[in-house]
N, C-alpha and C positions, 0 to 999 in steps of 0.2 A: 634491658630497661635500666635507667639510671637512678639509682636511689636517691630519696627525697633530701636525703643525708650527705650531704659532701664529705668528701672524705679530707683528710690533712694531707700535705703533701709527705712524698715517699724517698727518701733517699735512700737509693740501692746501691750498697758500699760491695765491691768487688774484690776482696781480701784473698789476694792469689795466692795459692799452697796453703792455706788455713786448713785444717783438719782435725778431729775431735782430741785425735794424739797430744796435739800443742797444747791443749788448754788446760793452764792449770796454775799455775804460782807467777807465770810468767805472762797475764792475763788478766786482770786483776780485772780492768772497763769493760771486758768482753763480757767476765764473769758476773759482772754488776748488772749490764742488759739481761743476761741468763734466766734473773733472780725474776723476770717482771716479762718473760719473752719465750715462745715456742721453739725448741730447735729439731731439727728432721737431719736424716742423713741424704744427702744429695747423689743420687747417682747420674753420674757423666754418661754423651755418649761418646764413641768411638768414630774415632781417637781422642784419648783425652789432653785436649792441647787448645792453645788459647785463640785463636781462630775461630776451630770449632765448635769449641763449647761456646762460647759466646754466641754465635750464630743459632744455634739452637735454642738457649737461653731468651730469646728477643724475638727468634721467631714461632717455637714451638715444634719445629722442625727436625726431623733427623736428617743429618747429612746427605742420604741420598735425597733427601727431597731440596735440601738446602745449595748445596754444591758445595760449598766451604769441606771439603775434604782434609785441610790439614792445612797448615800457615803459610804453606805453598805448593803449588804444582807444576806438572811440565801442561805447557801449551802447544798442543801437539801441531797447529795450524801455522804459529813462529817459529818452530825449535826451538822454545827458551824454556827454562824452570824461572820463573816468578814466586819471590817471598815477599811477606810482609807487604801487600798491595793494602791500599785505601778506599777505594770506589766502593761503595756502599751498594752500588747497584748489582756487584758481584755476588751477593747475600739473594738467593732467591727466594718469593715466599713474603708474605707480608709481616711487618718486623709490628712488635706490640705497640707501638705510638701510632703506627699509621693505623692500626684496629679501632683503637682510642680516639683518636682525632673523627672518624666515620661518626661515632658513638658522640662526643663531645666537641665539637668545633672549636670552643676556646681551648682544650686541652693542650698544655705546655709540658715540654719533656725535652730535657740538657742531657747532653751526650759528652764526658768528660773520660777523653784516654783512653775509651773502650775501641778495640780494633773496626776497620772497614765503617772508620770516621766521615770522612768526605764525603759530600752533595746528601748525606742524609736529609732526610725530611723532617730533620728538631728543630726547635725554634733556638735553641743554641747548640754549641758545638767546639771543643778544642782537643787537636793533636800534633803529636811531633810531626812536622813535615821542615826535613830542612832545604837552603834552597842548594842548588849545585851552580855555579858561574861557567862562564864558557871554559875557562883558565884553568880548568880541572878540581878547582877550591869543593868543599865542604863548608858552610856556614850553617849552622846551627839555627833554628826555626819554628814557628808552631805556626798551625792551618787555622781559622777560626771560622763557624761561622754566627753573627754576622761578621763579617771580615777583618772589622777592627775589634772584636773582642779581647781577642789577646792584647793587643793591645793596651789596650783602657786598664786591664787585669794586670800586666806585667808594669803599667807603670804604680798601680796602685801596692803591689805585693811583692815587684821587684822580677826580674829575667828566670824564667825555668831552667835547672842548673839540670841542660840536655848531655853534659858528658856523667851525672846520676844516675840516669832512666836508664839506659845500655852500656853496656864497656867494664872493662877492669875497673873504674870508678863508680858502678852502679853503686844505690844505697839508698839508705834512707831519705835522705836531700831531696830524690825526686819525689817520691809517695809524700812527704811534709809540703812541699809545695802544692800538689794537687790538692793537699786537702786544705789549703790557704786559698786555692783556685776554687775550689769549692762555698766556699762559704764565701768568698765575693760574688760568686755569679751567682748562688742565690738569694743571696740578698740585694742585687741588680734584678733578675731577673726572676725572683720567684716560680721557678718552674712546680709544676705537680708532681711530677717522676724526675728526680737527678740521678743520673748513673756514673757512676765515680770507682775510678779504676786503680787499683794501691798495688803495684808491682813489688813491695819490697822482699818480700820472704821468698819468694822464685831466685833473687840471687843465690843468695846464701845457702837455701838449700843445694841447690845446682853446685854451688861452689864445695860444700862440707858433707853435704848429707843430713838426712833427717835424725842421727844417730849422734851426732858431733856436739858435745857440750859446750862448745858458744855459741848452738843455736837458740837455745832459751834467752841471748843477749838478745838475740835478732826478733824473736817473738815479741820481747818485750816494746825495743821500738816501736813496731806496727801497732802495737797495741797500746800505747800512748797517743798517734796519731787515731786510730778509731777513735779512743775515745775523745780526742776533741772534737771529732764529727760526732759522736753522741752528747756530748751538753750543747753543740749546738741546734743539733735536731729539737734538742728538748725546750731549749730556751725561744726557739723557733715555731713552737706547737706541729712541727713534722713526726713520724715514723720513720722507723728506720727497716730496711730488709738485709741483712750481710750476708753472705756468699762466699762460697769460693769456686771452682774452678774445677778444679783436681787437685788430689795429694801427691806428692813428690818421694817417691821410693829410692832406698840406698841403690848406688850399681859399684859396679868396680872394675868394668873393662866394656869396651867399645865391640861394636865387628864393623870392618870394615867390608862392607857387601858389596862395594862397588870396586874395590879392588878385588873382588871373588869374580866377580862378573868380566874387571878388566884378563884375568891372566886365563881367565877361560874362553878370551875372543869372543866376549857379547860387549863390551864399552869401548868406544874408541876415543881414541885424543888429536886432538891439532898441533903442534908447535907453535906457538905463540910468542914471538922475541924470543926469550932464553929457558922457558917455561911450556908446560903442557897447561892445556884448556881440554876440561869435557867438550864432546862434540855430540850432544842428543840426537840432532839429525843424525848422524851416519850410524851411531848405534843400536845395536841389534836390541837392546836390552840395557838400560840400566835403572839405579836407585835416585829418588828422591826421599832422603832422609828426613825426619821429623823427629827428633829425639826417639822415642822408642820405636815405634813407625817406620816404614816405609814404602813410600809407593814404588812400585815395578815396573816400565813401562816398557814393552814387546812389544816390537814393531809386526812381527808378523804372525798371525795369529797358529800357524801350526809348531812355532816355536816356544809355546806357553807351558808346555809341560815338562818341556827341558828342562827350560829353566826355575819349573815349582821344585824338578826332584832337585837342582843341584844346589837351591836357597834349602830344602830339607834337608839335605844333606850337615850343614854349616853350623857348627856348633855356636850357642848363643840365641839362635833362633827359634822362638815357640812353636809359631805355626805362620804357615806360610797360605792365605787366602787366595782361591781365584774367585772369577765373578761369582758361578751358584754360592759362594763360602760369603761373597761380600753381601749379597742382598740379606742373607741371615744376621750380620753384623751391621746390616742399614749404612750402608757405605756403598750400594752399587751405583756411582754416578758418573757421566761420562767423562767426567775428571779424575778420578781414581786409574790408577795405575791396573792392567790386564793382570798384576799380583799385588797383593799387600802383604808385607812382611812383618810380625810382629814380634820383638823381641822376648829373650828368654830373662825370667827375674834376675834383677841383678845385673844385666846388659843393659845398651843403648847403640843406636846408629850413628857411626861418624859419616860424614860426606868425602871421604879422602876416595881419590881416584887413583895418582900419582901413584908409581912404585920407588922412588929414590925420592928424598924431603929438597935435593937440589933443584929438580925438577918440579916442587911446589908453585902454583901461580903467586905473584907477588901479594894478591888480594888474599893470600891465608894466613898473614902474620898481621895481620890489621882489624880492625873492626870495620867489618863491609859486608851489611844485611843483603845486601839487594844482589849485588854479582856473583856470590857466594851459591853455590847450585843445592844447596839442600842447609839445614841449621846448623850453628856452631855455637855450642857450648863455652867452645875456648876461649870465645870473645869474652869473658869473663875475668879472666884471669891475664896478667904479667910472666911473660915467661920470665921465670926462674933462673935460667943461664946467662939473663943480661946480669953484669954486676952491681952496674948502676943506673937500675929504669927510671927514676927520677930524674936524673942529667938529662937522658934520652929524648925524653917527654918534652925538657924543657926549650932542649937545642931542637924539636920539631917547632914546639907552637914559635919560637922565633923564628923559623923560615917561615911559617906560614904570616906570624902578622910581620914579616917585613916583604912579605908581597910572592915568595919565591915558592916554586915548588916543594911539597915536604912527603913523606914517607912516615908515617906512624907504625914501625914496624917493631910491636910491645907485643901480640898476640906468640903463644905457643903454640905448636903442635903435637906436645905428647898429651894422649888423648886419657892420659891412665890420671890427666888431675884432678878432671869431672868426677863429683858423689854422687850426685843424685840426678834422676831422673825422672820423667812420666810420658806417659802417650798411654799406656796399658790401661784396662780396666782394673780399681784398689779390689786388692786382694782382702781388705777388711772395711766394717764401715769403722774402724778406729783410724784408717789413713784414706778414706774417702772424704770426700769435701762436703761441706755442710751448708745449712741455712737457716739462721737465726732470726726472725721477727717479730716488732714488738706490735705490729699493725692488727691483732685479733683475730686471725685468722684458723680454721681449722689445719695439722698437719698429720697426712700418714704419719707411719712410722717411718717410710723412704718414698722422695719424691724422685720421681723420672726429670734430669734436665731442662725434657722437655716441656714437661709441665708447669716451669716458672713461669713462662707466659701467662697462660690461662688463670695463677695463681695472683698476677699483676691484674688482670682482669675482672675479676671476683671481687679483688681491692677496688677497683676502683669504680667499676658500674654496676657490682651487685647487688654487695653488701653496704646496709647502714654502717660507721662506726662504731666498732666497739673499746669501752677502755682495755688501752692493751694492762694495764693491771690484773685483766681477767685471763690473760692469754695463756699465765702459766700454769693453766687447768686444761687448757687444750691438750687431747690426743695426739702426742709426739712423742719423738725418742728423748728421754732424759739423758742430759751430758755426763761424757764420759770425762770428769775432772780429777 
């Protein structure tokens, strides 16, 4: 039933790698909402990774029910592993706007950067989607919808500085524009739920570690952006809900599973011009990596225990899942790999195949989401051994704006630059992910992922308004500052 009481509208700010650990000197806005706002430790599910959790977070769903398994899969019906897809319709399960909408007809709810973007059912909508030309180019791009929103937005706030959001230039730049993207589209469009997506601290963690003392530089950034989304929430008579994800744990060395699998004659390769290419059809068995994660995928089913003892065997690795192990971990979906791998603390999955780095495909020194057969971290970073990566850079982007073909070949291969990590379940609620809101709501002490959904719900058809003034008397975990 609808309360006779509307509620203010809700901005759910998605603060990726936020964890109770960061909060403290280097936080100051966050600190400020604290003083006036409930906070709960957030438990993720499995795998904790941003596909995932999202999916769950919107739908209420755990992954087996959901299918979003992890930021990609192999598609056993193509041969291909697919990352980083957009179709919304890939999310099964009905996602909390469409609940809402059933409920309230007029209900309005903006989707901004949150993954598995496209043909949603919001009444707005914008993400990276760049275009590709016949010519083999890359152009740089956002999806909107209605279709000229980006539009109307980048000419009002100016072009999304899309080589911020991913790449060895990721940074702040992009997470300040989303939230400049933010506050134009609701104040065009006044939605009731905005969902707003702040990638910055995933870099850096990834890059340094959670341990690295210029990370508190990087807290602080995101936490100057927050809080220009909290005085405008406030000057807006909105709430606000923050969030995060998952937390980001130190690592300090890789395994490469797929090279375990290649020299034990379960992966095969193609020749490809001068280069090896995974071949998942022809292979018996191989990895789809996901940062801590990986799926396994065994072609024929009396070869599944082979291959668990010889992943048991592999130092690095915690535990190695078959299905009876996956339905206990809420992961049995026909997407999921016939093993799931999960790394040991302190590791993480690379996606290297190749046994000689000459033999590399030429898409592994580049930033290339999409052909790339499992995640790469390294897309982060400049390798180290050019002298001079800036010339590099520069003598690319002029073949490409003078029409020619270019090669951006800045990415590294040594896998030991990567710090940090996550897919695993936080081994504490001090590096678990949180949720902070000032909307008056009651909070365990630890809420299930899952259970944001329903917690959106409660907000907005249950319950009357309360001043969130009163909030910080709610039943919750007090911050660990």
């Amino acid at each position: 039933m609808v309360s006779e009481t509307s509620c203010p509208p809700l901005l759910l700010i998605n603060v990726v790698g936020l964890t109770p650990s960061l909060l403290g000197e280097a936080t100051p806005r966050i600190n400020a909402l604290l003083r006036n706002a409930a906070m709960t430790s957030l438990q993720p599910v499995f795998p904790a990774v941003t596909s995932t959790v999202q999916a769950s977070l919107l739908t209420g769903l755990t992954p087996a029910e959901h299918g979003i398994v992890g930021n990609g899969w192999y598609f056993r019906d193509q041969a291909e592993v697919r990352f980083w897809l957009q179709s919304n319709a890939l999310v099964q399960g009905e996602k909390v706007w469409q609940t809402l909408k059933r409920q309230r007809p007029d209900f309005r709810c903006s989707q901004l950067f949150w993954w598995f973007n496209m043909h949603a059912e919001v009444d707005a909508a914008i993400t990276p989607r760049p275009h590709y030309p016949a010519d083999g180019r890359k152009v740089f791009g956002l999806y909107s919808t209605p279709a000229s929103l980006h539009q109307t937005l980048e000419r009002q706030i100016g072009e999304f500085p899309f080589p911020g959001f991913w790449g060895p230039a990721a940074g702040i730049a992009s997470s300040r524009w989303i939230v400049d993207c933010a506050m134009a589209e609701f104040q065009l469009n006044r939605p009731d739920l905005q969902l707003i997506y702040l990638p910055h601290l995933d870099y850096s963690l990834q890059r340094l570690g959670p341990q690295d003392p210029s990370i508190a530089d990087e807290v602080r950034a995101i936490d100057q952006q927050v809080g220009r989304l909290l005085s405008f929430a406030q000057a807006q008579g909105a709430r606000v809900m923050l969030l995060s994800e998952y937390g980001i744990e130190a690592v300090r060395q890789s395994v490469s599973i797929n090279r375990l699998l290649r020299r034990e004659g379960w992966l095969q390769v193609r020749q490809s011009l001068s280069w090896e290419l995974l071949d998942p059809g022809a292979s018996a068995a191989f990895a789809v990596v996901d940062h801590q994660i990986a799926h396994v995928y065994v072609k024929r089913a009396e070869d599944v225990a082979r291959v668990k003892a010889l992943l048991q065997r592999q130092p690095g690795i915690e535990q190695v899942l078959d299905k009876p192990a996956q339905r206990d971990w809420q992961l049995d979906h026909e997407r999921s790999g016939e093993l799931v791998a999960v790394a040991a603390a302190g590791y993480w999955f690379d996606y290297r195949y190749w046994l000689d780095d000459c033999l590399a495909p030429d898409f592994a020194r580049t930033v290339d989401i999409h052909r790339k057969p499992g995640y790469d971290p390294l897309e982060l970073f400049i390798d180290p051994a050019i002298r001079f990566p800036k010339l590099r850079a520069a003598r690319r982007l002029l073949q490409k704006k003078l029409g020619f073909r270019y090669y951006m070949d800045l990415i590294p291969l040594d896998t030991r630059l990567v710090r940090g990590s996550h897919g695993r379940l936080p081994a504490s609620r001090a590096t678990a992910p949180l949720l902070i809101t000032n909307c008056g709501l009651s909070l365990p002490d630890q809420l299930p992922a899952t259970a944001v959904k329903q917690l959106l719900l409660q907000y907005f058809l249950e319950r009357p308004h309360h001043d969130p003034a009163n909030a910080k008397e709610l039943p919750c975990g007090e911050p660990s500052l």
